[in-house]
TITOR-16432 format. One record per residue (C-alpha): y, z, x; residue in one letter; residue number from 1. Coordinates in Angstrom, 1 decimal. Each point is the difference from the previous one (the first is absolute). Example, Ala and Ser with C-alpha at 12.3 -4.5 7.8 and 13.67 -1.06 7.14 Angstrom:
2
- north, up, east, resn, resi
- -4.5, 7.8, 12.3, a, 1
- 3.4, -0.7, 1.4, s, 2
This chain:
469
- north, up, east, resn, resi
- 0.0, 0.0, 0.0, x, 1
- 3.8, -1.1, 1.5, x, 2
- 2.7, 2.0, -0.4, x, 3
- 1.5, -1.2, -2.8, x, 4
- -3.1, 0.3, -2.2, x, 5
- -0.3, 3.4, 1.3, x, 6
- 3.7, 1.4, -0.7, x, 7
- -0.8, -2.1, -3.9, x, 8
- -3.2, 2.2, -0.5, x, 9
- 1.4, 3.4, 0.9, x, 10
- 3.5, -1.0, -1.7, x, 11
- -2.0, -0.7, -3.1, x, 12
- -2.4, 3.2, 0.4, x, 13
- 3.6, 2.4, -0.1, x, 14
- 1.3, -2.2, -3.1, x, 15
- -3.5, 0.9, -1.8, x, 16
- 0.2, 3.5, 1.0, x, 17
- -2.8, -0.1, 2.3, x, 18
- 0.5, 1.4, 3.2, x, 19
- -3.2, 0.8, 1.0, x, 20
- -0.8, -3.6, 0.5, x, 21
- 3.6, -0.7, 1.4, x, 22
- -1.4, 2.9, 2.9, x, 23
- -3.2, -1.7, 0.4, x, 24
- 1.5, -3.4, 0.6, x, 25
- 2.2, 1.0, 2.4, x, 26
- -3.3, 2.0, 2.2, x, 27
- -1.5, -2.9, -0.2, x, 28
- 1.7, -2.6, 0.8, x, 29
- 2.7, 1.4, 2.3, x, 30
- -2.0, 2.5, 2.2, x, 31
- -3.4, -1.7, -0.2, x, 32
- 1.0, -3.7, -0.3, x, 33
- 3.2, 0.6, 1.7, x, 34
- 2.0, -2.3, -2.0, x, 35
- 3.0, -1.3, 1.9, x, 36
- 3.0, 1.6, -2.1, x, 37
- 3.5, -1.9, -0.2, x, 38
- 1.4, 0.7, -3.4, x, 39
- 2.5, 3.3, 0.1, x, 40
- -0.9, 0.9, -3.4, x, 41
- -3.1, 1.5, 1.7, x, 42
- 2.1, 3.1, 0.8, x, 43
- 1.3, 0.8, -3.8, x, 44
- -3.5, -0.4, -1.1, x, 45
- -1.6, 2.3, 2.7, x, 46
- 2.6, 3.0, -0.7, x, 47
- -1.4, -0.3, -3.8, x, 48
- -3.3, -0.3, 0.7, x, 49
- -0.2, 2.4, 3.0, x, 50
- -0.7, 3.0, -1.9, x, 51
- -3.1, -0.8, -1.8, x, 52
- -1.2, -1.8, 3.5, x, 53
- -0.1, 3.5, 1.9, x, 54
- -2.0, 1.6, -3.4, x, 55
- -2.8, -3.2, 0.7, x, 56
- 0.2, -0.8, 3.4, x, 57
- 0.7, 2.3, 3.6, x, 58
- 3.7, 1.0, 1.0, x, 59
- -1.2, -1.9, 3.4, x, 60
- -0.4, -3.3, -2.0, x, 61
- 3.1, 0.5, -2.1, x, 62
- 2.1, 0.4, 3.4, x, 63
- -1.8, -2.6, 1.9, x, 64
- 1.4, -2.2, -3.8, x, 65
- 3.5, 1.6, 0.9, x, 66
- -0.2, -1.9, 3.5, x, 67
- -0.9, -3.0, -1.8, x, 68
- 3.0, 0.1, -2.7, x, 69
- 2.5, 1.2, 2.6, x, 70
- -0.3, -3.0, 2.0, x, 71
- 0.2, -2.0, -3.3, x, 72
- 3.7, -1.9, 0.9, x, 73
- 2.2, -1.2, -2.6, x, 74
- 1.4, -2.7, 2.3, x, 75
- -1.8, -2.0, 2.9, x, 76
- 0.9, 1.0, 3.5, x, 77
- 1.2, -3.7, 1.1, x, 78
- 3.4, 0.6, -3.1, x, 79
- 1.8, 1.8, 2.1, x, 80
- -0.8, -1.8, 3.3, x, 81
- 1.5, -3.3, -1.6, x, 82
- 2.6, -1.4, 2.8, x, 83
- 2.2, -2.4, -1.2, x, 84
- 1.2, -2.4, 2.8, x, 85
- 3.7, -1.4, 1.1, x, 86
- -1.0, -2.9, -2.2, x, 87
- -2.0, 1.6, -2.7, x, 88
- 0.7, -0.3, -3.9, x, 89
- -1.0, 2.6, -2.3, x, 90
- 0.0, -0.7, -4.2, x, 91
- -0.7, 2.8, -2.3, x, 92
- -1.5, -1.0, -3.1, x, 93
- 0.8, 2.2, -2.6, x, 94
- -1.4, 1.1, -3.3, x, 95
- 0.2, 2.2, -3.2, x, 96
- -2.0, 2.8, 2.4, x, 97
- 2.9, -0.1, 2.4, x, 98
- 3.0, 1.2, -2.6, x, 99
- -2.3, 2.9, -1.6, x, 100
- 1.0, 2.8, 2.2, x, 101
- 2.6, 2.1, -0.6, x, 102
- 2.9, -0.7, -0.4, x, 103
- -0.7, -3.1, -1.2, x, 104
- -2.9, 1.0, -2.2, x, 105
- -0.8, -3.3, -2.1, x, 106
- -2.9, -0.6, -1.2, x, 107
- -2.5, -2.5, 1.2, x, 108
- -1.6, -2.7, -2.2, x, 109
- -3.1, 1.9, -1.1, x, 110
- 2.9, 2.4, -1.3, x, 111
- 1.9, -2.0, -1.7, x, 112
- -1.9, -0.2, -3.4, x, 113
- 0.6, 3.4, -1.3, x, 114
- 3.6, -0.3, 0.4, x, 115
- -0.1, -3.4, -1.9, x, 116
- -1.9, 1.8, -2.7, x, 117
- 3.1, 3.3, -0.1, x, 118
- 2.6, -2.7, -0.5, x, 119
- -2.4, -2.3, -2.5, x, 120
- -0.1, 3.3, -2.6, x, 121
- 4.3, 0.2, 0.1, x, 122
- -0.6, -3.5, -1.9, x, 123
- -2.0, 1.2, -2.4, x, 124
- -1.8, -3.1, -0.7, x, 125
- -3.7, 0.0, -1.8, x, 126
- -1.2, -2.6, 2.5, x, 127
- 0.8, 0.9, 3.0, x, 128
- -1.8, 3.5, -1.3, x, 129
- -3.1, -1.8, -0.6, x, 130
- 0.0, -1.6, 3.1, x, 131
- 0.5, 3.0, 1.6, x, 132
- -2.8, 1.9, -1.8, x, 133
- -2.2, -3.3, 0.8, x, 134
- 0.6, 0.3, 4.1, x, 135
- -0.6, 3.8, 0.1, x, 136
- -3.2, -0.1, -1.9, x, 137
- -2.7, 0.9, 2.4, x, 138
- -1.8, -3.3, -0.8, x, 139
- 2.9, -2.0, 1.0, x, 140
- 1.8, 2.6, 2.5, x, 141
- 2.6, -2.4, 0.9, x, 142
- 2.4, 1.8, 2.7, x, 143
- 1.2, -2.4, 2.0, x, 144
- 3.6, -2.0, -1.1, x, 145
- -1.1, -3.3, 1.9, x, 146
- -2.9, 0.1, -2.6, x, 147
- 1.7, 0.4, -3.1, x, 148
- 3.2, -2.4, 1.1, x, 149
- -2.2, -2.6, 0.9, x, 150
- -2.2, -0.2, -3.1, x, 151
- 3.0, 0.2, -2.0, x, 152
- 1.5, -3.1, 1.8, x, 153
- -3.2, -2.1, -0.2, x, 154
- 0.0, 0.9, -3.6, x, 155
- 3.2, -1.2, -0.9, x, 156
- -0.8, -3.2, 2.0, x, 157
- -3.2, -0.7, -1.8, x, 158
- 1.1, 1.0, -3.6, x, 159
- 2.4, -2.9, 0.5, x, 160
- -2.7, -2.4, 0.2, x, 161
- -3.1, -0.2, -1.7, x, 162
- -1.7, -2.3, 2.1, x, 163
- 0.9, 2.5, 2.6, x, 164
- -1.5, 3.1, -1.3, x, 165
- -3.1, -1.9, -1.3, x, 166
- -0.7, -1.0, 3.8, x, 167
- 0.2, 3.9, 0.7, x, 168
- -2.9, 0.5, -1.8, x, 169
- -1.9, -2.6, 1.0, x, 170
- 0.2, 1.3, 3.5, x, 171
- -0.8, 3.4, -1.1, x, 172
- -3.1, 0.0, -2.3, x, 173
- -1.5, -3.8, 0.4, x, 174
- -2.5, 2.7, 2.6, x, 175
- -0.9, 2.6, -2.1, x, 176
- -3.7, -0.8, -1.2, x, 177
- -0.5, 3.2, -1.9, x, 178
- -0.9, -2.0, -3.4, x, 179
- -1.6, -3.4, -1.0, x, 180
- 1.8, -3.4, 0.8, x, 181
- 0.4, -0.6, -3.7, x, 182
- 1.6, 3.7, -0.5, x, 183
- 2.3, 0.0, 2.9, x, 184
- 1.2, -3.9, -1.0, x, 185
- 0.8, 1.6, -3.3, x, 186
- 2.0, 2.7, 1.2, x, 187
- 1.6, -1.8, 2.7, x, 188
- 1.1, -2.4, -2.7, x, 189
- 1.2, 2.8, -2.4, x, 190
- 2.2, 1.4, 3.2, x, 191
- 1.3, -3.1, 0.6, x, 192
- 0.8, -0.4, -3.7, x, 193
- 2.0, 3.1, 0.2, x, 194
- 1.3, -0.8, 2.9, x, 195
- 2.3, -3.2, -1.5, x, 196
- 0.5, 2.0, -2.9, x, 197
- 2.3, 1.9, 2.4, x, 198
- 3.5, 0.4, -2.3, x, 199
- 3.3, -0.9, 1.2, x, 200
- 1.1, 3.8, -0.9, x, 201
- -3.0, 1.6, 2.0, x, 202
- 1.0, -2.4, 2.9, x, 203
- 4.0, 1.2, -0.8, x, 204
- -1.4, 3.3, 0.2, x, 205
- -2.2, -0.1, 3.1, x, 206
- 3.2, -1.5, 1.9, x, 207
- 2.5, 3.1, -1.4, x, 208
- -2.8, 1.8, 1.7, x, 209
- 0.0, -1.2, 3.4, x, 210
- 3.8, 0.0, 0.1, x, 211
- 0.3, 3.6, -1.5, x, 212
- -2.5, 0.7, 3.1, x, 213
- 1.8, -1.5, 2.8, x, 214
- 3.5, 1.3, -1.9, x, 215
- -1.9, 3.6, 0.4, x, 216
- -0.7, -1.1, 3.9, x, 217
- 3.7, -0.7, 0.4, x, 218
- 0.7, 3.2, -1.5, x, 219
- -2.1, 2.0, 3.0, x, 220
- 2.2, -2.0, 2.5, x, 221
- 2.9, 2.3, -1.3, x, 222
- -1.3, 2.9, 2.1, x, 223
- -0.1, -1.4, 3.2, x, 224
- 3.4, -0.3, 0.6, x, 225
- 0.7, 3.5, 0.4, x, 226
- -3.0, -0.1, 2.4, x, 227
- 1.2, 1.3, 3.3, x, 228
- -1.6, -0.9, 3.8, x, 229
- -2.9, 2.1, 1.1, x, 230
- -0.6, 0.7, 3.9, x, 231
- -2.4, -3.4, 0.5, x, 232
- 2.8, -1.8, -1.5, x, 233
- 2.7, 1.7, 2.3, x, 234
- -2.4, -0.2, 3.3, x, 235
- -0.5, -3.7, -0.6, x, 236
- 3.7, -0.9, -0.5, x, 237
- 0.8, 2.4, 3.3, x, 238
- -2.5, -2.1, 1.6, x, 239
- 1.9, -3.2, -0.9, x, 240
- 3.0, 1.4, 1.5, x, 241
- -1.6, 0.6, 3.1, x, 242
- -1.9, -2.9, 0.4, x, 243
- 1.7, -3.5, -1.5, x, 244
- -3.9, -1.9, -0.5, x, 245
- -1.3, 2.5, -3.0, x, 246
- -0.1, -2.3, -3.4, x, 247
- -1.2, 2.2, -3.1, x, 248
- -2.4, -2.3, -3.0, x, 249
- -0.3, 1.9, -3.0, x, 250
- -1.5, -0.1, -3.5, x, 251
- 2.3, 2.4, -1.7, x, 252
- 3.0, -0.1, -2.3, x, 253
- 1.5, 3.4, 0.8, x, 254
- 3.0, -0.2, 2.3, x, 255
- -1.2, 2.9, 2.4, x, 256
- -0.7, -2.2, 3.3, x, 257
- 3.2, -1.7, -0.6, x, 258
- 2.1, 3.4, -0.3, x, 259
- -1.1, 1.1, 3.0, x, 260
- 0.9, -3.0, 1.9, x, 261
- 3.4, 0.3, -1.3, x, 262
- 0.5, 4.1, 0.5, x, 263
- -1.4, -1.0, 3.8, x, 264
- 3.4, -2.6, -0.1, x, 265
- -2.1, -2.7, -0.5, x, 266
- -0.2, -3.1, -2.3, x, 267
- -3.1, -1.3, -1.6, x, 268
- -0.5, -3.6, 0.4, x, 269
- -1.8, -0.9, -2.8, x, 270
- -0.7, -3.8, 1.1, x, 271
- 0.9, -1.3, -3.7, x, 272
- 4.1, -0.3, 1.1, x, 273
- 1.0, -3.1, 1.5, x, 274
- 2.1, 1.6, 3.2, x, 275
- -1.9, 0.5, 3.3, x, 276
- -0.8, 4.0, 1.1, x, 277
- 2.7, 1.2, 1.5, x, 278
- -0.1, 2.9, 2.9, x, 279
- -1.1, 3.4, -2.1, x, 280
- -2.4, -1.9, -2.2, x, 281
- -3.7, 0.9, -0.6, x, 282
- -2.2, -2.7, -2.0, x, 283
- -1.0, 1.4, -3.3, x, 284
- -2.6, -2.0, -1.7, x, 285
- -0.4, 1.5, -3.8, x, 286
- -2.6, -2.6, -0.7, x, 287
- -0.1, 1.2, -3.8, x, 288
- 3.4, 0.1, -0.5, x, 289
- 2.8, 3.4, -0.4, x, 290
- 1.6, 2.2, -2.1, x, 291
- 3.3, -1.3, 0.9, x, 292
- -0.9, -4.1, -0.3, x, 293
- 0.6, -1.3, -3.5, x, 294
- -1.0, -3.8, -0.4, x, 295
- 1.3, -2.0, -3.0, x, 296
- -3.1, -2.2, -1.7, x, 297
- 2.6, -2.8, -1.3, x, 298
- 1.8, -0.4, 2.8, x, 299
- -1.7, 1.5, 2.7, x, 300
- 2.5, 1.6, 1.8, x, 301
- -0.8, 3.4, 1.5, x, 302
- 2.1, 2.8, 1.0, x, 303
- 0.1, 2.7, 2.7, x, 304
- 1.0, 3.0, -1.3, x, 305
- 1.7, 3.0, 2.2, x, 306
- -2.8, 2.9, -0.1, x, 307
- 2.6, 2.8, 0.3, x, 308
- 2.0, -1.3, -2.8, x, 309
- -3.1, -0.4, -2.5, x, 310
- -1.4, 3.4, 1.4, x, 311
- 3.8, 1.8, -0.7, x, 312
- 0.4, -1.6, -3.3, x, 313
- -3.1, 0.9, -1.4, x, 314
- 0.2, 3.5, 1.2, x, 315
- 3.5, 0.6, -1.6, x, 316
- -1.6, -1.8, -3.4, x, 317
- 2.6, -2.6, 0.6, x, 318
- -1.9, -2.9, -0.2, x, 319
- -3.6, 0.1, -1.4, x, 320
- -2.7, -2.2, 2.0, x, 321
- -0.4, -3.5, -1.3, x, 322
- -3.2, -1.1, -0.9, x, 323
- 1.3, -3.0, -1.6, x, 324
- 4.0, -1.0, 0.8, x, 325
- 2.2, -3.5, -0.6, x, 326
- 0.4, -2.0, 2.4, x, 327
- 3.6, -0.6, 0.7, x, 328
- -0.5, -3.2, 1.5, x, 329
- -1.6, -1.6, -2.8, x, 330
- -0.3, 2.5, -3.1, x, 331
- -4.1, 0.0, 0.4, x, 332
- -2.2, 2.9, 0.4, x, 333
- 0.2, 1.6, 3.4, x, 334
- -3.0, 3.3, 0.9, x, 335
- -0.6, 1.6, 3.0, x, 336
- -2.2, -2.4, 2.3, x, 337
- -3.1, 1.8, 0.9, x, 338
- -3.6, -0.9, -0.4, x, 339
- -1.9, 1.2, -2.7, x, 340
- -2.8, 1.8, 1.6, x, 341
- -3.2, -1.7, -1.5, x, 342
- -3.4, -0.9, 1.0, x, 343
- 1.3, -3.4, 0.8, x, 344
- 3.3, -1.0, 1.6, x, 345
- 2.4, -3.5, -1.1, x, 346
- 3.0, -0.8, 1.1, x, 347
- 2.3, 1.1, -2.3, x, 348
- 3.0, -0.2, 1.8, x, 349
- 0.4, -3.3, 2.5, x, 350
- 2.2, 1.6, 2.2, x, 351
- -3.1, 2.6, 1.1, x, 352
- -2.1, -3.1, 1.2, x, 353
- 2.2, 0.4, 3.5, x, 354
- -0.7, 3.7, 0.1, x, 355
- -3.3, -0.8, 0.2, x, 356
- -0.1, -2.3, 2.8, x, 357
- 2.6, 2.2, 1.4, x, 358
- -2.8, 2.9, 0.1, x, 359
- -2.8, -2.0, 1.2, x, 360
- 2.5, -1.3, 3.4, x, 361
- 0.7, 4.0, 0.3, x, 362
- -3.8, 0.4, 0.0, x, 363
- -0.2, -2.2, 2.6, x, 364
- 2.4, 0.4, 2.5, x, 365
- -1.0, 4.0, 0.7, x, 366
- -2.1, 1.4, 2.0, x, 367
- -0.7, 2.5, -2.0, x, 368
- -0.4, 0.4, -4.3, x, 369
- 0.6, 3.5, -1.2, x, 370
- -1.4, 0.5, -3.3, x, 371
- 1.7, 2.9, -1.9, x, 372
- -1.2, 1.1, -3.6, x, 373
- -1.2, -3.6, -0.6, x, 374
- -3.4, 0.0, -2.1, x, 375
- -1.1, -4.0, 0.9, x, 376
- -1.2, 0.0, -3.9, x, 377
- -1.3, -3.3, -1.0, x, 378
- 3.0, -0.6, -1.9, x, 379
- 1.5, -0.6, 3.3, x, 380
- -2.3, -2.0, 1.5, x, 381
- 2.4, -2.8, 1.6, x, 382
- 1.4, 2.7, 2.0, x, 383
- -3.4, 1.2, 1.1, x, 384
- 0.1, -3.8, 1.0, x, 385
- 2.8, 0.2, 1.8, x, 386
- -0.9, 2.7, 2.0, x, 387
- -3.0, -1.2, 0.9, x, 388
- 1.3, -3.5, 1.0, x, 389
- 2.6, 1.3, 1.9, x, 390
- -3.0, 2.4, 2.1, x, 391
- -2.0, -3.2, 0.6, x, 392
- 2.5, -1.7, 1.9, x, 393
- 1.2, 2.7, 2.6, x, 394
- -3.4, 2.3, 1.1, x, 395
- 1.9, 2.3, 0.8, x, 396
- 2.1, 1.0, -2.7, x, 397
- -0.5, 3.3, -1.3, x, 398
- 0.0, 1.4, -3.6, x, 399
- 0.7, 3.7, -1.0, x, 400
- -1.0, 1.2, -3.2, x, 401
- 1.7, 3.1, -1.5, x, 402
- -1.1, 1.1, -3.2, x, 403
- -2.7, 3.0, -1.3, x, 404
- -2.6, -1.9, -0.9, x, 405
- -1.8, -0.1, 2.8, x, 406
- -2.4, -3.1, -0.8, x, 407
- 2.7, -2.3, -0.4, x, 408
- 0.2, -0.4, 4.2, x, 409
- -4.0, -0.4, -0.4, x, 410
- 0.4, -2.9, -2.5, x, 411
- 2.8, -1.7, 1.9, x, 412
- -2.5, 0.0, 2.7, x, 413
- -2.7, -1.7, -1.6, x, 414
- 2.1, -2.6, -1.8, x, 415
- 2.0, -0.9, 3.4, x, 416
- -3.6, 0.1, 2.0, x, 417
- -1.5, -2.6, -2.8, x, 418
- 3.2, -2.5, 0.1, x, 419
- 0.7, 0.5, 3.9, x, 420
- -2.9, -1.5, 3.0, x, 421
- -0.6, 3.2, 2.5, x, 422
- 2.6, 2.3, -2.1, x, 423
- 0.2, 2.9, 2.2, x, 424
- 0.3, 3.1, -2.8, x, 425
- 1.9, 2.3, 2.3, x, 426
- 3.0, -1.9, -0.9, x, 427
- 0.2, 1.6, -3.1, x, 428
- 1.6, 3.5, 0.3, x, 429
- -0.7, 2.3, -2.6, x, 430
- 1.9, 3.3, -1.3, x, 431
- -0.2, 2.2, -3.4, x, 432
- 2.8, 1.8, 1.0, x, 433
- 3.0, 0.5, -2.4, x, 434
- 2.1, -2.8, 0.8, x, 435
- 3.1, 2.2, 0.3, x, 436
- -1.6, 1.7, 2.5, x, 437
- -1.8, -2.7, 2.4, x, 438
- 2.5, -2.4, -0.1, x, 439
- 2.9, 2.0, 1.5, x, 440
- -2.2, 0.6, 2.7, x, 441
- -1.1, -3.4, 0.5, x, 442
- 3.2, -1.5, 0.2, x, 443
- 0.9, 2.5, 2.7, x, 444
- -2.6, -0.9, 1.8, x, 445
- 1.1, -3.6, 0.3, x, 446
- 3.3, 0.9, 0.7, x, 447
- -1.1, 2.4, 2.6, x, 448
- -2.0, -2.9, 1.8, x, 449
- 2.5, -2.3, -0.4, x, 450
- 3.2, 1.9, 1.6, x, 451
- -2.6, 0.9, 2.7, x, 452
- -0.7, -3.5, 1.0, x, 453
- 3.2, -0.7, 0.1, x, 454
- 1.0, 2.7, 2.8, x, 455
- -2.8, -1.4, 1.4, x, 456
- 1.5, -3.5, 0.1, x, 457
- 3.7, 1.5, 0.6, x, 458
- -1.1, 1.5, 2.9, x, 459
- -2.0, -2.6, 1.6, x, 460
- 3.4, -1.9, -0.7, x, 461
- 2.3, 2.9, 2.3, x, 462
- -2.7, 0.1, 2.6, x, 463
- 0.2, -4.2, 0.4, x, 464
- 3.7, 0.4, -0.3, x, 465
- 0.3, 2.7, 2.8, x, 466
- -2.4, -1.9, 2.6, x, 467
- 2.3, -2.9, -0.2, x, 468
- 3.0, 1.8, 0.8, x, 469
């Protein structure tokens, strides 16, 4: 048994109540089998389970397990040893993990739900109720807003068009041979029946849906304006200063990375405006879009809005955060321009298509990839892509990934090691630590190296200088 199947059984032994067999796992397989242990959770699970292991098993096995768990590390040893050279790049890529600490403290994705749920019950409407009471059925169990978003935007799109829908069920039972030909012809026919039968009013309604869900979505924007930096946020943007080749990719809408840049006396450069960077400029690539970008769909024109002024306005109740405003340009519809996050992702917003190959030149010019908070879901797989094309063409690129879970460095591993010929896995640096704690030290780190190279080289300069004279 590997480690992950190991740290599954006894995870799932404590949920059932049954310690006992949570104790005799770990005898078994850690001080008999010596299972090679990785995973830090192994040290919050042996404090609970410690106690019932001394009433089975000796006190001289429970301290030789101590040994064991104490050497357990949250981060691998090569982090901290990461150098990054006179002409090294670094790009942080950043996700909903890396603006949950304090002070920051929003939520990530798999959080998100709830909160839509709070605000859908202010509305007061029957069915947004049901379809609450529908996703938190345990059948259903439906906890994840990508999940609901996306089904409700495939819905609208097929209850447009017949045709459409009927093709959906094709794909999904032709394969189910649970009842005799002439049965399941009969009720595929009846489905289909139904399925053109589909009203104009239950197609009206399926659309108010969707919008009221995505309205709700905007809604949940609204408190991440008052969001404030956390220290990974300020270490990174204190990095910039120090070192000009530090570009920063990241998924998120919240404005955190960009404050911090700009209470550092920076300027995000956010690739979208048309001048060049200037001197005090740190490429921000918000591949989904921000808080404070508003797109109009009739004309197209987007806006750049002041962070400080929306952040001031709405904390004075001044000024109340658009989720849908009028264009002045035009008169059309203008909303924030961020992504939806669903299961898929379409460009909704042309101007984004730049960011995107924006990120995927970042990815490739550094020498090193720091992942902070970022889950790699399959929602996101082109960005799994990019990373991975990017590691192909320069072997010795390094990626760092900060976040708790600490599989997700395993599965990077294997993924990059089935797309890349002789992938060497050591080039994937793992740590669970809280991101607010790691990356502060991390980015000293490669200051630290960095100023010391250059005494190095400043030196070397003096002493070539002197011998002339």
């Amino acid at each position: 048994m590997d480690e992950h199947e190991l740290l599954a059984q006894v995870e799932r032994s404590l949920r059932v109540g049954d310690r006992a067999d949570a104790t005799r796992y770990i005898y078994h397989y850690i001080l008999e089998e010596d299972v090679t242990l990785t995973d830090a959770r192994w040290r919050t699970l042996w404090s609970e389970i410690r106690p019932l292991f001394l009433r089975r098993y000796s006190i001289e096995a429970a301290e030789r397990l101590d040994t064991v768990f104490e050497l357990v590390s949250p981060t691998d040893e090569a982090l901290l040893a990461l150098r990054l050279g006179e002409d090294g790049r670094v790009t942080f890529l950043l996700g909903a993990g890396a603006s949950k600490p304090e002070p920051s403290g929003l939520p990530t994705v798999e959080e998100l739900l709830p909160e839509l749920w709070r605000r859908a019950a202010k509305l007061g409407r029957d069915d947004l109720k049901r379809l609450q009471e529908w996703c938190e059925h345990p059948r259903h169990a439906i906890k994840n807003i990508e999940d609901l978003l996306t089904a409700a935007y495939i819905a609208d799109f097929s209850s447009r068009n017949s045709r459409v829908l009927a093709l959906l069920e094709y794909f999904l039972y032709r394969q189910r041979p649970s009842r005799p030909a002439e049965e399941e012809f009969a009720s595929l026919a009846s489905r289909r029946a139904a399925v053109a039968a589909v009203s104009e009013s239950d197609a009206a309604g399926i659309a108010l849906l969707q919008d009221t869900l995505q309205t709700l979505f905007g809604l949940l924007l609204g408190r991440m304006i008052l969001a404030r930096p956390n220290p990974a946020h300020a270490a990174i943007a204190s990095l910039a200063k120090q070192c000009e080749r530090v570009s920063v990719v990241t998924t998120n809408y919240d404005g955190c990375i960009d404050q911090a840049m700009i209470d550092g006396k920076l300027r995000p450069h956010y690739l979208i405006e048309m001048e060049q960077p200037k001197d005090g400029c740190v490429t921000l690539v918000k591949m989904h879009g921000s808080i404070n970008w508003s797109y109009c769909d009739s004309c197209q024109e987007m806006k750049l809005h002041e962070l400080a002024h929306m952040r001031k306005s709405y904390d004075a109740d001044t000024l109340s955060f658009p989720v849908i405003g009028i264009c002045k340009n035009c008169g059309g519809q203008r909303r924030p321009m961020v992504v939806p996050p669903m299961s898929f992702k379409f460009v909704m917003f042309p101007p984004l298509l730049v960011l995107w190959d924006r990120a995927q030149a970042a990815f490739n010019d550094s020498s090193i990839i720091v992942s902070v908070g970022y889950s790699f879901s399959e929602a996101d797989i082109y960005i799994t892509k990019m990373i991975s094309r990017a590691m192909g063409q320069d072997r010795n690129k390094k990626l760092v990934v900060i976040d708790p879970n600490a599989q997700l460095a395993d599965m990077l591993r294997d993924k990059l090691d089935a797309l890349i010929d002789n992938f060497d896995r050591s080039r994937v640096i793992r740590s669970c630590e809280s991101c607010d704690v790691i990356v502060p030290q991390l980015a000293q780190s490669l200051v630290a190296a960095r100023v010391k190279s250059r005494g190095r080289k400043d030196g070397a300069r003096g002493a070539a200088k002197s011998s002339k004279g």
